[in-house]
C-alpha positions in Angstrom: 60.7 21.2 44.0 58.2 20.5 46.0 55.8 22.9 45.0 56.9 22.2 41.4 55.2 18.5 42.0 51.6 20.2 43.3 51.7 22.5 40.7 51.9 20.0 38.0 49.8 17.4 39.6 47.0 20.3 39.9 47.8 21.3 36.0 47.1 17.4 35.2 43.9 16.8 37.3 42.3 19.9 35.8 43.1 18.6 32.1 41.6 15.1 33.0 38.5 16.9 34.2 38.0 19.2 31.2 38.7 16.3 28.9 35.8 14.3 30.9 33.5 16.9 30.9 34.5 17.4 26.9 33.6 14.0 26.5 30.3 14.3 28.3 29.1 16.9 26.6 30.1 15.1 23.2 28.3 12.0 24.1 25.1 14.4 25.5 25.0 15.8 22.0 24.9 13.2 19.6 22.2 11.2 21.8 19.8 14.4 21.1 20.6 14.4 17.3 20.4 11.0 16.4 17.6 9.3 18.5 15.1 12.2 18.2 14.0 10.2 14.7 14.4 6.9 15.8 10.6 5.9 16.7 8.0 3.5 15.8 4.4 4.5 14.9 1.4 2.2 14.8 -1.4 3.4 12.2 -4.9 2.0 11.8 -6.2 2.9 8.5 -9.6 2.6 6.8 -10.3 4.0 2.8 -12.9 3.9 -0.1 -12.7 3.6 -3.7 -12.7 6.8 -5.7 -12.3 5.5 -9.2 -11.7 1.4 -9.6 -10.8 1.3 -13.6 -14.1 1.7 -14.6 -16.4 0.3 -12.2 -17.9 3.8 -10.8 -18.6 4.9 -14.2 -20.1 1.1 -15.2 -22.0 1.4 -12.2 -23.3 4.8 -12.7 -24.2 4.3 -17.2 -25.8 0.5 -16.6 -27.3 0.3 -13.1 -28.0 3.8 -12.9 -26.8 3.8 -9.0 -23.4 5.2 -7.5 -21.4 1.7 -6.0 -18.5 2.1 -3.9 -16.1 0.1 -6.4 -13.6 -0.7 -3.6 -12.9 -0.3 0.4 -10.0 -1.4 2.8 -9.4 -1.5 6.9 -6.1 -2.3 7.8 -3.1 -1.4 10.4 0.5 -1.3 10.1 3.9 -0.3 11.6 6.2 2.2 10.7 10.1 2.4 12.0 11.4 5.8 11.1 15.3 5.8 11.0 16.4 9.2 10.5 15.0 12.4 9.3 12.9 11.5 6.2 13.0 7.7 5.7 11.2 5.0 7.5 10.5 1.4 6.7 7.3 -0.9 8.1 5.3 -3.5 7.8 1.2 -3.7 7.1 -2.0 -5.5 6.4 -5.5 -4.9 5.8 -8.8 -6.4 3.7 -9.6 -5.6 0.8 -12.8 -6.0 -0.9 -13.3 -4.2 -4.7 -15.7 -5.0 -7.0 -13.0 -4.8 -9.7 -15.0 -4.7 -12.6 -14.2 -4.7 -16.4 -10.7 -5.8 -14.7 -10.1 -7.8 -18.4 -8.9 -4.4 -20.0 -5.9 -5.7 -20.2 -5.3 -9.6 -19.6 -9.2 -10.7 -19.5 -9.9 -9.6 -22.5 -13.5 -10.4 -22.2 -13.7 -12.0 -18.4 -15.9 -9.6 -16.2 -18.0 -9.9 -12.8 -21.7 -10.3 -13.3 -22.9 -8.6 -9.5 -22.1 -5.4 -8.2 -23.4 -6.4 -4.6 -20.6 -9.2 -5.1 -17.3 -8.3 -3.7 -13.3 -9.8 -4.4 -12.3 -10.2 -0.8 -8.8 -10.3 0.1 -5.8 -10.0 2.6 -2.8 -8.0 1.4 0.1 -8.6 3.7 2.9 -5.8 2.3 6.3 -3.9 3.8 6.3 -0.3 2.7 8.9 2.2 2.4 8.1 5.9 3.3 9.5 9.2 2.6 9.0 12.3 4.5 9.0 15.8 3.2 10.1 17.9 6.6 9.5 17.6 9.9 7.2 19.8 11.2 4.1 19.8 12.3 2.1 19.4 8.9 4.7 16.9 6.8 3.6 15.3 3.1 4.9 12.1 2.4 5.3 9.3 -0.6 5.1 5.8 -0.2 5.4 2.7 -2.1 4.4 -0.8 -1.0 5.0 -4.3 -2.1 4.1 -7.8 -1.0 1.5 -10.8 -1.5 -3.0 -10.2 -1.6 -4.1 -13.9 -0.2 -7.7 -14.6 -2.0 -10.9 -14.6 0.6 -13.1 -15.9 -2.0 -14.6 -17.0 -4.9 -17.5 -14.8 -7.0 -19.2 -15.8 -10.0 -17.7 -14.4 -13.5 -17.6 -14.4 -17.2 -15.5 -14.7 -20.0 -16.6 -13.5 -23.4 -13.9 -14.7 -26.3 -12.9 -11.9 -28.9 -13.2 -12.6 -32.9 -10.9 -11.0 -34.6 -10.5 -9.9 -38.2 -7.4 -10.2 -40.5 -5.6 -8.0 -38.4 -5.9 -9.3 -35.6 -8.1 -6.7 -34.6 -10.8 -7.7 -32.5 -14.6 -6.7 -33.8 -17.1 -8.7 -32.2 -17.6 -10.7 -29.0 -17.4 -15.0 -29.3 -19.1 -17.7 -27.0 -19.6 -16.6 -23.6 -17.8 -18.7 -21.0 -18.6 -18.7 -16.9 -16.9 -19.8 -14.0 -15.0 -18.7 -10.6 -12.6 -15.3 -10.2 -10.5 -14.7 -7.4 -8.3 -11.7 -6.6 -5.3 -12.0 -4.6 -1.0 -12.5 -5.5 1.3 -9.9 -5.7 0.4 -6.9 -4.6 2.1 -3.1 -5.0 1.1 0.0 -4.3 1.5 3.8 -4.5 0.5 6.8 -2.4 0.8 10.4 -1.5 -0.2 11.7 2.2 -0.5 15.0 4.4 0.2 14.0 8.1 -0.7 15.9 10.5 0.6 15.8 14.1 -1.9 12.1 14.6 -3.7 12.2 11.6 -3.5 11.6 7.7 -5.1 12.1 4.5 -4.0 9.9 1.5 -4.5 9.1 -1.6 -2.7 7.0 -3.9 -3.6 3.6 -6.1 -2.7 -0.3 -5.7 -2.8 -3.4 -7.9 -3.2 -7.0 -7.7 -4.0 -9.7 -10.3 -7.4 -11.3 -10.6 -7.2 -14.9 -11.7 -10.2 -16.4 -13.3 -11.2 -20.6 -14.3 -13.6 -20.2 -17.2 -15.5 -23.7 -18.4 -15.6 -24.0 -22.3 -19.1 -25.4 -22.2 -19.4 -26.8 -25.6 -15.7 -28.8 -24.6 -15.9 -28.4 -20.5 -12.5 -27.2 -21.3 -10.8 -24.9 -18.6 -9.7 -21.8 -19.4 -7.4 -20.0 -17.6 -7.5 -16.1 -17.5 -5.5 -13.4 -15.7 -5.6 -9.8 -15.8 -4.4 -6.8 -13.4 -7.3 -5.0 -11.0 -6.7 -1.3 -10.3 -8.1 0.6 -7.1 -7.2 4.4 -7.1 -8.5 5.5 -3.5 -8.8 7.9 -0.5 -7.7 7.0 2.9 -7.6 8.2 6.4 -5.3 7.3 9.4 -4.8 7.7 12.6 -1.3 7.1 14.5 -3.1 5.3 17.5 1.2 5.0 18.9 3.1 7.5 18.1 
């Protein structure tokens, strides 16, 4: 009976020790699986303009020079959660020249000096996705958030007459006054990282508002209309 009782007792500490070691080697595994992703990255960035609607080609037919329509230096954080995903935060400034930005909501309002730059300060969160995870990984993104307004340059607004239907055929009284670019603010890209660094390329948008004076009236007019920047960017993962 008595070596009955050892017997089992022995049978019973070597299952607890099995079931601990089980259990350490459970809890080993899943640490390496799921915290290998979980890190934050901090990027500095700087990028030019390659094609601002049409200020390049403006530049290029009526001033007969090559202008670099847009440029940004900026920095942001990225939290990657898992595999492909990874949320962050960012800001930079942004200056463009953001000409013939009344294509669409202008309809007439443009900037009168190429040396004259919209200044701003997008603040944005961005939401990333990852194509891999080697070595060289591509990656889309998309941004959203708020361009605060640096300042003021001088501008233009040039009212449409329109025939019968409603077609517009010849340009009105010329109005001038302040524009400013800046409010909500969303963009697009597409990047190649590799191991530190990045190449991207991709496009944002942000309104430019505009206060034209009616000079026969000294009535204010009120203009808005959307400013495109289609750019290249490099960055570098200074914490990684």
């Amino acid at each position: 009976m008595k070596k009955l009782s050892i017997l089992i007792m022995a049978l019973m500490l070597m299952t607890h020790g099995f079931a601990q070691e089980e259990q350490l080697d459970s809890v080993a595994t899943t640490t390496n699986t799921t915290t290998g992703f979980h890190h934050t990255t901090v990027y500095v960035y700087g990028g030019i303009g390659i094609l601002d609607w049409y200020s390049s080609l403006l530049a290029l037919l009526y001033d007969g020079s090559v202008c670099v329509p847009h440029y940004d230096v900026g920095a942001s954080v990225d939290y990657q959660y898992n595999r492909h995903w990874s949320v962050g935060l960012g800001t930079d400034f942004h200056g463009s020249l953001g000409l013939l930005s009344y294509a669409w909501g202008f309809k007439g309002g443009y900037k009168t000096d190429y040396d004259d730059y919209f200044c701003s300060l997008p603040v944005y969160a961005h939401l990333r996705c990852r194509i891999g995870h080697k070595s060289v990984v591509p990656h889309l993104e998309v941004k959203l958030g708020y361009a605060f307004p640096l300042n003021s340059v001088s501008g233009s607004y040039r009212q449409w007459y329109s025939n019968d239907n409603h077609i517009p055929v010849e340009y009105g009284s010329v109005y001038y006054g302040l524009m400013k670019a800046g409010g909500i603010y969303a963009g697009f890209d597409v990047g190649v990282n590799i191991k530190r660094h990045a190449t991207v390329f991709g496009v944002t948008c942000m309104p430019i508002h505009g206060d034209f004076v009616d000079p026969d009236t000294n009535e204010v007019l009120s203009k808005i209309g959307p400013m495109f920047n289609v750019f290249a960017r490099y960055s570098f993962a200074v914490l990684k």
